[in-house]
N, C-alpha and C positions, 0 to 999 in steps of 0.2 A: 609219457605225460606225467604231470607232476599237480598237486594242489596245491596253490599261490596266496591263499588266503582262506580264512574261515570267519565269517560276523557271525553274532548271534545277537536275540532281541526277545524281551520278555513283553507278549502280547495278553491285552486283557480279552477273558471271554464271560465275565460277571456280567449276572443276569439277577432277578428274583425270582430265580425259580428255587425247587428243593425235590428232591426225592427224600425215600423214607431214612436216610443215613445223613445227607449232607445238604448246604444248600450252596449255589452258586454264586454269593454277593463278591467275593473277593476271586475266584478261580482265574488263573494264567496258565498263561502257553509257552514255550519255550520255541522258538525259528530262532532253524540256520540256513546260511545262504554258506556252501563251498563253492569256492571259484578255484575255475582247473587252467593249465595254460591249453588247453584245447579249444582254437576257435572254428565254429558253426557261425553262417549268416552273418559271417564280420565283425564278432564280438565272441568274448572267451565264454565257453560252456560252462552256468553255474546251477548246481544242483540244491533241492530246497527240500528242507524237512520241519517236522514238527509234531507235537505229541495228542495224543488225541484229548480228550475231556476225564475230568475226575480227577486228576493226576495235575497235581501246579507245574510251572517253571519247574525246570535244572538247571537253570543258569550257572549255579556256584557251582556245581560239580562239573559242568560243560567247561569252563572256563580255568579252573583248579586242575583238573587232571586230564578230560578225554579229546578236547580241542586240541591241548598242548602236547597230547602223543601223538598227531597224526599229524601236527606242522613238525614237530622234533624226527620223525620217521624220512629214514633214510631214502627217497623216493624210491627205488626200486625194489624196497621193501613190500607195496603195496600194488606192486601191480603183476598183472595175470603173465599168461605167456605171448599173449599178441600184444603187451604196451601197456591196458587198460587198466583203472585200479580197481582194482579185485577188493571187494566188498567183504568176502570172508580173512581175507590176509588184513584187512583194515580192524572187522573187529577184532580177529587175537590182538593187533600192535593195541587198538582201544582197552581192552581187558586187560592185561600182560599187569601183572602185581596185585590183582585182583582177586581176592578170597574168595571160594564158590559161598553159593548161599547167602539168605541174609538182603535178597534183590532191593529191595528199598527204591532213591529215586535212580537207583545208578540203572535201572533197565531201564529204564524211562530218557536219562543222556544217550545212552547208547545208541535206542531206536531213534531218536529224533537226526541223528547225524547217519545213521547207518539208511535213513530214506533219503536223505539227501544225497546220499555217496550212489544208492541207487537209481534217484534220478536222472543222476550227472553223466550214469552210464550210461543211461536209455537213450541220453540225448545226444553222448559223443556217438553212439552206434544208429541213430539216429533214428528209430522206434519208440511206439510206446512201451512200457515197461510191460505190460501184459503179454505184449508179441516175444520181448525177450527173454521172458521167463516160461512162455512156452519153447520160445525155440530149442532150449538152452536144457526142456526138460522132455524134447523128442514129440509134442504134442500141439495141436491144434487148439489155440484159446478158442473157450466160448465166445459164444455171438451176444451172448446178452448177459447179465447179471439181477439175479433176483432181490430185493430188496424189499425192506419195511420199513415204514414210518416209524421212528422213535419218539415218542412222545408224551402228553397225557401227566406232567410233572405237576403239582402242588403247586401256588403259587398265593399271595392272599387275594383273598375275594375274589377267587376262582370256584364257582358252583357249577352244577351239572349241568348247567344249559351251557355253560362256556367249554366245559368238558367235550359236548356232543359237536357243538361248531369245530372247534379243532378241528377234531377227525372227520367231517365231514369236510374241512379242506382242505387233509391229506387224499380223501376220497377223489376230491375235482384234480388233482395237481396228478391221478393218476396210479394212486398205492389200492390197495386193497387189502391188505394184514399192518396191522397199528398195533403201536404197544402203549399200555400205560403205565405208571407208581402205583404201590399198593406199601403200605406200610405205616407211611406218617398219619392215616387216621385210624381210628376203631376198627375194626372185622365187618362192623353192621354195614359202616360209612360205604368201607373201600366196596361190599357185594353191591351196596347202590352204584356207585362209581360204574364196576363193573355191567351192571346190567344196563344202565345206561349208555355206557360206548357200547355192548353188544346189538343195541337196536340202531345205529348207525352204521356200524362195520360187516355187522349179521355174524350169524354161528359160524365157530373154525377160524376165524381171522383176527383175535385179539390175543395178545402176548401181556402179561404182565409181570414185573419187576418190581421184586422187594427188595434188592440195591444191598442184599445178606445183614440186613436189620436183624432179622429172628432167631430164638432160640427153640429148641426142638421142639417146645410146647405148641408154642406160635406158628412153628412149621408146619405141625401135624393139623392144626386147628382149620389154619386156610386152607390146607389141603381138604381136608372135607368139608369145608365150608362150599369151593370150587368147584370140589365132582360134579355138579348139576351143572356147570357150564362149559360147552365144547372151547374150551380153550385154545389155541395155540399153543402157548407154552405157559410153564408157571416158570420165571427165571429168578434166580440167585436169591433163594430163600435165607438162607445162613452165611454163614463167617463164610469165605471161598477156600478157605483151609481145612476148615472142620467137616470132616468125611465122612464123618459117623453121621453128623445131621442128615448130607448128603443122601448116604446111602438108605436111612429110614425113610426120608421123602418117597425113595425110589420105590420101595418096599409099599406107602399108604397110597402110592397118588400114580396112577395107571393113566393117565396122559401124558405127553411128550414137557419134561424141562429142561432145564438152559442154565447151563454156568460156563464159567470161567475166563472171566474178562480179568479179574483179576489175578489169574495165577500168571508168570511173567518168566517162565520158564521151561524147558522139556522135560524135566526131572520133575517140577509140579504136576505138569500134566499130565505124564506117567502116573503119581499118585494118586492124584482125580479117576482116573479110568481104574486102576488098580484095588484102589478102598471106598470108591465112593458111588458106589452103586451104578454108575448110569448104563442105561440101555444103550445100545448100538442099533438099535432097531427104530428106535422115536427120538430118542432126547439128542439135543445140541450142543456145539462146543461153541465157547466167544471169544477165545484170546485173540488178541488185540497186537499185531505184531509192532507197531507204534508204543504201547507202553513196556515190551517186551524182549526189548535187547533185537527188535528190530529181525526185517527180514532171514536175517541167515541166520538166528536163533529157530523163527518159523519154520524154518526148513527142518530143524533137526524135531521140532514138536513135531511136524506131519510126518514123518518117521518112525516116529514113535508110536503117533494113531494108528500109522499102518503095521506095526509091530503087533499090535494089540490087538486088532482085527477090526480096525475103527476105520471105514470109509472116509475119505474128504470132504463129500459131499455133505458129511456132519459137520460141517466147520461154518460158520455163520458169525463171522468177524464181528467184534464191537468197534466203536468209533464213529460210524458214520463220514470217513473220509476218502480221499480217491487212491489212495494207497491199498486199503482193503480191497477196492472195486479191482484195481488193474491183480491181486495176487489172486482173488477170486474167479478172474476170466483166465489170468494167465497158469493156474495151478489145478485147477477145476473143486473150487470150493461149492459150499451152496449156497452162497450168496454173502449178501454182505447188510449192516444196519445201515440207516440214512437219518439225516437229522435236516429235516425239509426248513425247520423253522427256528432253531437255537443252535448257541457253538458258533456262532456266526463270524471269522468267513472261514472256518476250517471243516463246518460241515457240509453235506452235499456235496455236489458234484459239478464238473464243466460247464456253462451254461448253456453249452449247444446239445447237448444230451438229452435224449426223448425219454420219458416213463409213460410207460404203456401197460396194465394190468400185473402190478410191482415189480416187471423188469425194468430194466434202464442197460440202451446201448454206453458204448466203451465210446473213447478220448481217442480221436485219431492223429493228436501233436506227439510230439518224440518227449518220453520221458512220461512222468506222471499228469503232465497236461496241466497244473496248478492255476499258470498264468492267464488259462484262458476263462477263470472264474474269476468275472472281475471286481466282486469286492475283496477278492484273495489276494486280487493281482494289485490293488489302489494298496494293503495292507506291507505290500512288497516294497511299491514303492517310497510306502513312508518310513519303511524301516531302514532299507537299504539303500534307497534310489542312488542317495549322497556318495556310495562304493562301487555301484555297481550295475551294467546295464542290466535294466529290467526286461 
């Protein structure tokens, strides 16, 4: 088999919202569609990816250097030993003259093409991508996947009755642990905030996210400010590099926290477990294999946790996309985020998919199942319809 073609398309996902670092007026997505000469159902297999939120477009880099290595690659460069193209021989030919270190948006190119290259598989072998990634790792995927609402973002003229409605219709749609921002207001503000969503969600099921606005002042501060509230998690207090803050957190604040969406590598992530305090016993991991050089990067990060003496079941993907859902049933992660209500159409999930007391059943179409979320799928066809069937 061979790939035949590669679109790419810069989608908007601009909103008014903001967390405490950024706000979302301007944010994009980068989709690709690879088309393989492999036909399923009377039309040729094409596999679809895209990058999750936070992170703009790659476009210039997709198009300047990593598109163009993998139509210039020799086809049988790229494929396994049964035919198929092998996702890890794709990313070295993708990487190949690339300096380590220094990730910028070039992990962000990578993983958006390396799930598309995953997809294309799932679908020439004709599963979903969770079955194949169990099969492939000697293990039975989960039956369900745990999940939370992401939410609770700043927004203007969003007060704390607007705050509690939200999450009370993450509550109806079926979640039961919510996340909200903490950061863009005062200390005094966000404890009101907080105790606010805590009378809708109840104790143990709220997560909140300072988006690594703070400095170690600021760190220590909400951290005692928080003690008095059974939290879920306090996540990504500081810089996602600065360890040191990291590991003081660790040190003042005895509930479970949460980082690392943005580290974008296994060598980062190594360093996080290494200098940066976290428990293996409570706290959570979020890399985001979509912003991060993509699944067979993932792979070598979960490697590395289990080097370190770090379960899986610590891994609690960011993104909120079905990429995460199928690596988390297919890998045995502990679940995945969900964005019930923004990101829109790259957040959530399939629409035939049940949540039921924050789990949510799996996508039983071959491949990551995309096309069966159909503003994902209307999104498809306005980008690409004109190249290719949808």
């Amino acid at each position: 088999m061979k790939i035949t073609a590669i679109y790419d398309s810069v989608e908007s996902i601009a909103s008014s919202i903001q967390n405490a670092y950024i706000d979302f007026s301007k944010m994009t997505c980068s989709v690709v569609a690879i088309e393989t000469d492999v036909i399923r159902n009377g039309h040729a297999v094409v596999g679809f990816g895209f990058n999750s939120n936070g992170r703009y477009a790659a476009s210039g880099i997709l198009r300047e250097r990593f598109i163009p290595r993998l139509l210039e690659a020799e086809p049988e460069a790229l494929l396994d030993d049964d035919g198929l193209i092998d996702p890890h021989k794709a990313w070295d030919l993708m990487m190949a003259n690339e300096k380590p270190g220094g990730h910028g948006e070039r992990s962000v190119a990578v993983g958006v093409l390396d799930m598309a290259l995953w997809d294309a598989v799932a679908k020439i072998e004709q599963k979903p991508l969770y079955q194949l990634l169990a099969d492939r790792a000697s293990r039975v995927p989960d039956e369900r996947v745990w999940v939370y609402a992401a939410g609770g973002y700043y927004y203007p003229g969003k007060n704390i009755d607007a705050l509690q409605d939200e999450f009370r219709g993450y509550l109806d749609l079926g979640y039961t642990v919510c996340k909200m921002k903490i950061g863009a207001a005062d200390l005094a503000e966000d404890c009101r905030r907080i105790e606010a969503a805590l009378k809708v969600v109840g104790s143990g099921n709220l997560c909140v996210d300072a988006n690594g606005r703070f400095d170690l002042s600021t760190t220590i501060q909400y951290a005692n400010a928080m003690a008095q509230y059974d939290l879920f998690w306090y996540e990504e207090a500081a810089d996602p590099l600065d360890f040191e803050i990291q590991a003081a957190l660790a040190q003042a604040y005895q509930r479970p926290i949460a980082t690392g969406e943005n580290l974008f590598s296994h060598q980062d992530a190594r360093n996080l477990i290494r200098y940066g305090g976290m428990r293996s016993d409570r706290d959570y991991l979020q890399f985001d294999c979509a912003l991060s050089y993509g699944l067979v990067e993932y792979y070598r990060t979960l490697s590395v946790l289990s080097e370190e003496g770090w379960s899986s079941r610590r891994v609690v993907p960011h993104g909120g996309h079905q990429m995460s859902l199928h690596i988390a049933a297919g890998l045995g992660l502990g679940g995945n985020e969900s964005y019930p209500g923004v990101f829109q159409p790259f957040g959530g999930f399939s629409d035939e998919l049940l949540l039921e007391e924050s789990y949510v059943g799996l996508p039983q179409a071959p491949g990551l199942g995309l096309e069966n979320k159909a503003n994902f799928k209307d999104m498809l066809d306005r980008a690409f319809g004109h190249v290719i069937q949808i």
